[in-house]
N, C-alpha and C positions, 0 to 999 in steps of 0.2 A: 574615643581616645582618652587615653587619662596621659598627665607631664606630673612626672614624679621629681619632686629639686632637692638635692642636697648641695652643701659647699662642698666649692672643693680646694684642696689642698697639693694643688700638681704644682703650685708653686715652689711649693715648700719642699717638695720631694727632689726637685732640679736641683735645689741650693743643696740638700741633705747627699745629693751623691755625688755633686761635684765639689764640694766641699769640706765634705765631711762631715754635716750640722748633725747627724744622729748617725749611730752605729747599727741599728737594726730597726728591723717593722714587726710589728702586731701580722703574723700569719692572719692571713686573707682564708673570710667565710665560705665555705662551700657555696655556690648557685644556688639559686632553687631549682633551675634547669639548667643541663650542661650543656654551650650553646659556643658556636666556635664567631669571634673575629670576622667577619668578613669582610671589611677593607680591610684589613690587615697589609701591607704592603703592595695594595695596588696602586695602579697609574689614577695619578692625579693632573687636572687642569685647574687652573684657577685665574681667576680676572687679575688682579696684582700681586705681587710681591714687594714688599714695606722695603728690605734690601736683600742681599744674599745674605744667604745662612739661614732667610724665612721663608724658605721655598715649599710650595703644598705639599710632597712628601712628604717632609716632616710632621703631618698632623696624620698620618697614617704607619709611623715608624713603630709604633709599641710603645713611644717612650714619652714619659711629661718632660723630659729634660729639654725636650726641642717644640719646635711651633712653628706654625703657617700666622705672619701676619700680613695683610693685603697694605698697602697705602692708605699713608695717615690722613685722615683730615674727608676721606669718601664716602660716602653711603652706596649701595648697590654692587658688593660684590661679592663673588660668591667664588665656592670650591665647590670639585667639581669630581665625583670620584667612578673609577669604572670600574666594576667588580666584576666585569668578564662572560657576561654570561645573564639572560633571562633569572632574577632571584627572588624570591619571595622574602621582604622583608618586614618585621615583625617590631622591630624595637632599633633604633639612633642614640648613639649616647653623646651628648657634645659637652669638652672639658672647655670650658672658657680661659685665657687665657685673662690680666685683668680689662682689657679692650675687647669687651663682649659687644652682644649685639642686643639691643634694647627688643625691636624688630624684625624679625626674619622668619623664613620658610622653609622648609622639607619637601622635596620635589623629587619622584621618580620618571625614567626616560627609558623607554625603548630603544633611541636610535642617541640620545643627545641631541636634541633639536626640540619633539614637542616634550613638553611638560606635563605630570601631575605630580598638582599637590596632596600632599598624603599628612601636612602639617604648619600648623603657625600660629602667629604670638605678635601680639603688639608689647607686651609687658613681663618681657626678658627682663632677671637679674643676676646674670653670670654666675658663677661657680662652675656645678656640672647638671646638667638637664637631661635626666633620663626621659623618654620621651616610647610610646607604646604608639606604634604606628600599624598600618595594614597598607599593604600594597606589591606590587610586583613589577622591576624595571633591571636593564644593563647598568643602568648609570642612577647616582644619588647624589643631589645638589642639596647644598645648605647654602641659599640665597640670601645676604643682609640684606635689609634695606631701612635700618635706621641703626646707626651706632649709639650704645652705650656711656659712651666717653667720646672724647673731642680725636683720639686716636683713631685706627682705622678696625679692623677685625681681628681676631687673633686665637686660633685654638690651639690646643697641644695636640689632643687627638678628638678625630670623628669617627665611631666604632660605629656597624653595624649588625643584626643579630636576626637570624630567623624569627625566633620566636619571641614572644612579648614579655619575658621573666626578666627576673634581675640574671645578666651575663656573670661568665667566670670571668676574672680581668684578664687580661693577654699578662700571660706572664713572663715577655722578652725583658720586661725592664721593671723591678715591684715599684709599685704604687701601695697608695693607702686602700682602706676600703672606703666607698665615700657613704658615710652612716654622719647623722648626725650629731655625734661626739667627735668630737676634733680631737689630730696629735697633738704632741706638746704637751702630756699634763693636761689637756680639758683645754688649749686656748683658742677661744675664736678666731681671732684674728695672729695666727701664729707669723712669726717673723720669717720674714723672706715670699710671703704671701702675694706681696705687694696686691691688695685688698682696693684700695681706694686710687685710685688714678690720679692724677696731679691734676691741676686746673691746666686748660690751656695754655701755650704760648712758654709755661716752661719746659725744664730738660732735667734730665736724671745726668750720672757719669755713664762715659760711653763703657763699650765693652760688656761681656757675657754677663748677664743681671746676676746668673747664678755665682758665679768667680768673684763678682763685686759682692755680695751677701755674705760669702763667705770669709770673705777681706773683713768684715764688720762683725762677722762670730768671733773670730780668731783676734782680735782687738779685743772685743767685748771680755774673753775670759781672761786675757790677760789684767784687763780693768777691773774683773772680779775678784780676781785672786791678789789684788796689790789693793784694794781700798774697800770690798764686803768683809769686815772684821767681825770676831765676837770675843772680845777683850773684857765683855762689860759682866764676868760673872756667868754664874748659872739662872738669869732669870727667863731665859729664852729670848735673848735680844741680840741682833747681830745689827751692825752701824756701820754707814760710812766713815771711815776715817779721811777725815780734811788733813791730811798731815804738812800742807804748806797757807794752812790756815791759822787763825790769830788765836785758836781753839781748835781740842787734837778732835772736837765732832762739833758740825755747826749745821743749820736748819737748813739751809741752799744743799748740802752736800747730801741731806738725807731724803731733801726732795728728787733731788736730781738719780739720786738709786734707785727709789721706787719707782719713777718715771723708767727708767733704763732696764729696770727689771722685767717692769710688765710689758714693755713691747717688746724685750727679745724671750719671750717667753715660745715655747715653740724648737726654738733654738736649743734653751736650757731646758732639760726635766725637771731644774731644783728650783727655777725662775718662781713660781707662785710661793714656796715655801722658803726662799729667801723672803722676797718682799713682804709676809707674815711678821718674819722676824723684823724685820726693821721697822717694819709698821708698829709693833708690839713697842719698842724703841721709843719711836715718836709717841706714840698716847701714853706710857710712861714717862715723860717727861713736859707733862703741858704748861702754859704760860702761866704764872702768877696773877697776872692781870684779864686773862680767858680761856680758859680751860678748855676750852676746843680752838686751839693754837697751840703751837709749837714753842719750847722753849731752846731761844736761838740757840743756846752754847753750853756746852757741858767738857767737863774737862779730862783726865786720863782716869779718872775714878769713877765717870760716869755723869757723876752727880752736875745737875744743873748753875750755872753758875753766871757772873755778872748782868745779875738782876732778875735773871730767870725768866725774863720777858721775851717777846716774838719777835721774828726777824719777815716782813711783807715778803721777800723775795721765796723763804723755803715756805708757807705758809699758801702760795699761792703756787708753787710747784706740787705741793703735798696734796693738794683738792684734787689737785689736774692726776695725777697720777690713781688717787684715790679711783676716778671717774676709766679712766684707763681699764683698772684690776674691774670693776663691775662690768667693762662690754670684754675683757679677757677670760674669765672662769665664773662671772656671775656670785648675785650675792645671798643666794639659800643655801650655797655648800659654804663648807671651814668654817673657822674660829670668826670669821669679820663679816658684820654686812658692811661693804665696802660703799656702796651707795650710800648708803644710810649716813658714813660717816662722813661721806665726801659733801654731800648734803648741809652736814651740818656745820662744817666747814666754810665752806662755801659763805653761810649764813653770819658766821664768826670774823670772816674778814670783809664783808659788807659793813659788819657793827663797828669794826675796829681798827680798819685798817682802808675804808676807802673814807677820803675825807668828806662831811658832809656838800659842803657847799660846791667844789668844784667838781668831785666825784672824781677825785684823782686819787690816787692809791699814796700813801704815807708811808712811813719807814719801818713800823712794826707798832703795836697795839702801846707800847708808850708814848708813842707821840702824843702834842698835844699844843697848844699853842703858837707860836711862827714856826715851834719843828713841821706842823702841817702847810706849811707855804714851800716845803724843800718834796721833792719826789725822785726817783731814780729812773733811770730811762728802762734798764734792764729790766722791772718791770711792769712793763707797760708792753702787757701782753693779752696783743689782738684775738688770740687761738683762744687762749685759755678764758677770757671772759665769754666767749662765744660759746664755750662747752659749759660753763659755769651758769649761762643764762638758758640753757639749753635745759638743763641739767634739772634746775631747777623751776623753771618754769618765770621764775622772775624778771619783769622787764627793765628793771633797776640799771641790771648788766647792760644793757643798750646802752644807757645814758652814761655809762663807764666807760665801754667802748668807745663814743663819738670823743667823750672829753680825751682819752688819750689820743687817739688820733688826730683831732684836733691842733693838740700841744705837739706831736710829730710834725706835721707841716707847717705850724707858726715857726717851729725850729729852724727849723731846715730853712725854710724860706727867707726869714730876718737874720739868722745867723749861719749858715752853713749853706749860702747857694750854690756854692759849686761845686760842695763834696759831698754834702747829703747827712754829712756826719752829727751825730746826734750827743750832748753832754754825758757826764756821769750822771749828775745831778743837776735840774732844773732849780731856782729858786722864785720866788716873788710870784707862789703859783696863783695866789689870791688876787692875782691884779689882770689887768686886762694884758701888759707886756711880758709874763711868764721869760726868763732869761738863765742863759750856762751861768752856774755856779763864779761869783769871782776869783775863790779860789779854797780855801780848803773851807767846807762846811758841815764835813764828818769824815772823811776817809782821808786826804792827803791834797796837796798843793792842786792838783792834777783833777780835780772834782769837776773842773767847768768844763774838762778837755775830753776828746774820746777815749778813755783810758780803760783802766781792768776791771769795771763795770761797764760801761757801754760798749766795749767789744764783745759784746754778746746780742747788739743791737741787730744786726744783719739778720745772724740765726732767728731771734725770739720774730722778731717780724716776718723776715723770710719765710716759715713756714707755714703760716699763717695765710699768707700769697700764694705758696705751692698746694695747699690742700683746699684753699677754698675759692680761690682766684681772687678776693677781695682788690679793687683796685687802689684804694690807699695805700695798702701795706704792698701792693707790688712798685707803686709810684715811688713808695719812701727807697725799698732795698734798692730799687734799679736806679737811683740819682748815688748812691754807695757806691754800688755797681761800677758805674760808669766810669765814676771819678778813680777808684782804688787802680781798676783794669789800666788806667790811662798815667795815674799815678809810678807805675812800676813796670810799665811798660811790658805787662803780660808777667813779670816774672814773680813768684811767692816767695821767692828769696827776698824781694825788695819789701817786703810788708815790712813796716817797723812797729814797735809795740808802744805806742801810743801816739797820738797827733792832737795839735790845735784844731778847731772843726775849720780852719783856712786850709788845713791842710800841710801844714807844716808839721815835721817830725819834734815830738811831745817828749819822747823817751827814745833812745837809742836799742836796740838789740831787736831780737825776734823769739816769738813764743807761738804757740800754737793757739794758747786764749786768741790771738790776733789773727791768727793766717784763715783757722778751720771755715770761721764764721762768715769771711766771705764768699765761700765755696756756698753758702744758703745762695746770696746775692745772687750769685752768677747764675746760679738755676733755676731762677724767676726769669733770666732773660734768654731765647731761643736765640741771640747771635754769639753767647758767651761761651760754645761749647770748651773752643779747645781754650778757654782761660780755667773753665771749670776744669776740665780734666787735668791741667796741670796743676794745678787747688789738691784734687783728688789724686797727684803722683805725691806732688808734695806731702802730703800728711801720710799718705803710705808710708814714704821714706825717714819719716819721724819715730822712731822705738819711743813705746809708751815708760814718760818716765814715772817710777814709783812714788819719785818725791813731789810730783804734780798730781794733784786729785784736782785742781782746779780744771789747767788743762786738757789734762786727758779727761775729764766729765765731758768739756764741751765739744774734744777733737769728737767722742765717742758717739755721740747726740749729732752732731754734723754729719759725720758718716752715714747716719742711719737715713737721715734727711736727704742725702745727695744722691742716694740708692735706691730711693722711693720709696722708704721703710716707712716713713712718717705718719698718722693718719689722726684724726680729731675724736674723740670717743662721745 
C-alpha cells in the first residue's frame, strides 16, 4: 500500500460558499481514472456525535461545508459506513477536519461485526490522506484510536473508490483539487483553514465556524479599504494610515497590516501583493540609529520624521509578520526573501531594543539611559518571542521570554490582585521591585493605569495561551478574565475605557480598543462561553469606524483570534 498526503483546504472552501470568501474555483483536473464515489450518500453509523448538526451523514454528503465530529476529549471512535452490497475497494480518501486523528485504521466487514484491516498509521497529520488500499467488504470503518488534538475526531468527508487512482471529486458541492499548491495566491495556511487547533481547555465563538469566518472577511475589507492607502506617490508603496494617530503613518500601524495581510491571505487574492507593498514602505523608511528597524513616524509626505528613529512595538510586529509572509507564500518566490529579512530583524531588536541586563524590551532603539528602566506592557509579547526564538534558532529569546513573564506576575501579584490588570508602562525595571508608571512617563497622566496601551494586554497574551497552551500566559489573561466578566456583570456595554489596576474606572466612555481584547481572555477560559459570545455579539454590532485605525486594527486581530484564525508561524 502506498498513503499519498496532500493539505487540505475544505476549510476554506465552507467559509468561501457560505460566505462568500472567493467567487469562483480553478476547474478541477481530469482523474487519471474515472472512478465513481462510493459512499457517496450511504448509511452511516458512528460511535459519537460532538452535538447535532455533526451527524455521520455529513461526512458522506459530497460537501466540505459540513462534517461528522464524534465527542471531544475521546480516543476510540469510529464511523462506520455501509455501501450496500459485497465491494471491492481500491482507494479511501479521508478530508480531515482540523481534529484529526494522529492514530487510526481502515477496516472492511462482511457482516459489521468481524473486521479486516486493510489500513494504518500511528503518524497521522490531517489535511487529506489519499490512502491505496486492497480489499473487499459491505461495510468500511475508519477507527481512531489516538487523537490529533485535545478535540475529538472530525472529517468532512470519507470517499471510497474501486480502483487505486487519483478519483474524479464528487461534483455535488466544488471543492478544490488537493495538489500541493495551495488557494489563495499560493498560501499555506490560507484563512478560514483553521490549520492549528487551540490548546486545550479554551473555546473559539459559538455558531457555524464558516458564518463566523465570514463575519471576519467582511470586516477585514472594510479595514482594507478605509486604512491600506497608497497616497505616498508612485514609488510602489502602499501604507497603513494611522489616521487617529499623532502621525498620519506610524510603525505599530504598519506592523499591524502586514500581520493582518498575511493571515487573511487566502481570503484576499491581492493579500501577498499588498503586504509587498507595504513591506517595500517599511524598508524604505529605516531607523536612523538601525537600519534594519523601522522609522516610527512619517508624516502626509511620506518622509520620515521626529527623529526618524524606531518605535519597539511596530518593530516587533514587523519581524512577526515578516515570519508569517515566509510559512504563507515562502521565501524563493517575489521581490522579498521574507525570512531572511525577518531574521535579520529579529537580530536588530535583540541589539537595540531588548535591554541588556534585564532582557526586557525598551521603547525603541533611542533609548538609553533610565529611558531603559521604563518598558511597555503591550509589548511584552509571549508569541512573538517564541517564533522569533524559533525562528532563529537563538536561545537569547528564552531568557526574554521568562523576564517578561516574570514582570507579568510580579505585576499582577504586588499590584493588581484582584483584577489581573497590567500598567501602560512599568518603571524602576532595573530594580528588584519593577512598579506601574506613577504617572505620566511618556504618553499621558494615565501611563501607571490600564489605559490605550495596555488594553491590548489580554489579546497580545491571550493568544499566546490559545495556540500554545502556555500556562503563565493563560494564568495571567484568566485572573483579567475573571475580574472584567464579574466586573460588568457579563455585559460589554459595561467595559469602560480605561481603569486603575484596583479596578476602578480610569476614563469614562467605551471603545472597542477596550471591549475587543477581552473577547481573547474569555476564550482561554472553557466556562466563559456565553461572556465570549456576547464580546463576539458585541463587536459585530460596532460598524468599523474610518476615523479609528487603532481600534478597528485591534477589533480586527481579535476576531480573527476568537474564530480560530490565529496561529504561530
Amino acid at each position: 500500500m502506498s498513503l499519498i498526503r496532500h493539505r487540505s483546504w475544505a476549510a476554506l472552501t465552507a467559509a468561501a460558499l457560505t460566505g462568500g470568501l472567493i467567487t469562483g474555483l480553478v476547474g478541477l483536473s481530469p482523474a487519471t481514472a474515472v472512478s465513481t464515489n462510493l459512499a457517496l450518500g450511504k448509511a452511516v453509523t458512528v460511535s459519537s456525535t460532538e452535538a447535532s448538526g455533526f451527524d455521520g451523514a455529513k461526512a458522506v454528503d459530497g460537501s466540505t461545508g459540513t462534517r461528522w465530529a464524534s465527542a471531544e476529549g475521546v480516543d476510540n471512535q469510529w464511523i462506520r459506513i455501509d455501501l450496500g452490497a459485497g465491494t471491492a475497494v481500491g482507494q479511501v480518501v479521508l478530508k480531515w477536519e482540523a481534529a484529526y486523528a494522529k492514530a487510526y485504521r481502515i477496516e472492511l466487514s462482511d457482516d459489521g461485526t468481524t473486521w479486516r484491516q486493510v489500513y494504518s498509521t500511528t503518524t497521522g497529520d490531517g489535511g487529506t490522506d489519499t490512502l491505496n488500499v486492497s480489499g473487499t467488504g459491505r461495510y468500511l470503518r475508519v477507527y481512531g484510536t489516538q487523537r490529533g488534538t485535545s478535540y475529538g475526531y472530525s472529517l468532512y468527508e470519507v470517499e471510497a473508490y474501486a480502483g487505486g487512482t487519483t478519483p474524479t471529486p464528487t461534483p455535488t458541492t466544488p471543492t478544490p483539487t488537493t495538489t500541493t499548491t495551495p488557494p489563495g495566491g499560493g498560501a499555506a495556511v490560507p484563512f478560514g483553514s483553521h490549520a492549528f487547533p487551540y490548546a486545550a481547555g479554551t473555546i473559539t465563538v459559538s455558531g457555524d465556524r464558516a458564518a463566523n469566518d465570514a463575519k471576519v472577511v467582511d470586516y477585514y475589507r472594510k479595514w482594507k479599504s478605509a486604512f491600506v492607502t497608497s497616497k505616498c506617490g508612485n514609488n510602489g508603496w502602499s501604507a497603513i494610515a494611522s489616521v487617529d494617530a499623532d502621525h498620519p503613518y506610524v510603525a505599530e500601524g504598519q506592523g499591524y497590516g502586514l500581520t493582518i495581510l498575511a493571515t487573511m491571505a487566502g481570503a484576499d487574492p491581492d493579500a501577498r501583493t499588498s503586504f509587498d507593498r507595504v513591506l517595500k514602505f517599511v524598508l524604505d523608511h529605516p531607523s536612523v540609529n538601525n537600519p534594519d528597524l523601522h522609522a516610527a513616524e512619517q508624516d502626509a509626505s511620506c518622509k520620515s520624521v521626529n527623529g526618524s528613529d524606531s518605535a519597539t512595538d511596530g518593530d516587533l510586529e514587523i519581524a512577526y509578520a515578516l515570519l508569517l509572509a515566509d510559512k504563507q507564500w515562502g521565501s524563493t518566490t517575489g521581490a522579498h526573501n521574507y525570512k531572511q529579512l525577518a531574521v535579520k530583524r529579529i537580530n536588530a531588536i535583540k541589539a537595540s531594543e531588548v535591554v541588556p541586563g534585564t532582557k526586557l524590551m525598551n521603547l525603541g532603539d533611542w533609548s538609553s539611559g533610565s529611558d531603559n528602566t521604563i518598558s511597555r506592557s503591550s509589548d511584552w509579547l509571549s508569541g512573538h518571542f517564541k517564533a522569533f526564538r524559533k525562528a532563529t534558532g537563538d536561545s537569547a529569546w528564552d531568557g526574554v521570554l521568562t523576564a517578561h513573564q516574570n514582570l507579568v506576575a510580579h505585576l499582577q501579584n504586588d499590584y493588581a490582585p484582584t483584577t489581573g490588570l497590567l500598567p501602560d508602562f512599568a518603571v524602576s525595571t532595573n530594580t528588584g521591585n519593577p512598579k506601574p508608571a506613577p504617572g505620566k512617563v511618556l504618553e499621558s497622566p494615565l501611563d501607571g493605569a490600564y489605559s490605550w496601551n495596555a488594553c491590548r494586554d489580554p489579546w497580545r497574551l491571550g493568544v499566546d495561551g490559545l495556540t500554545t497552551g502556555d500556562p503563565k500566559s493563560l494564568t495571567a489573561v484568566r485572573k483579567m478574565n475573571t475580574w472584567i466578566k464579574q466586573a460588568t456583570g457579563g455585559d460589554p456595554n459595561r467595559i469602560a475605557q480605561g481603569y486603575k489596576l484596583n479596578g476602578t474606572v480610569a476614563e469614562a466612555g467605551s471603545s472597542v480598543a477596550f471591549i475587543a481584547p477581552f473577547a481573547v481572555a474569555a476564550a482561554t477560559d472553557s466556562g466563559s462561553q456565553a461572556w465570549l459570545d456576547a464580546l463576539w455579539t458585541k463587536m459585530n454590532a460596532v460598524p468599523l469606524d474610518p476615523s479609528s485605525y487603532y481600534g478597528s486594527s485591534i477589533q480586527l486581530q481579535v476576531m480573527i483570534a476568537v474564530t480560530g484564525n490565529h496561529w504561530l508561524p
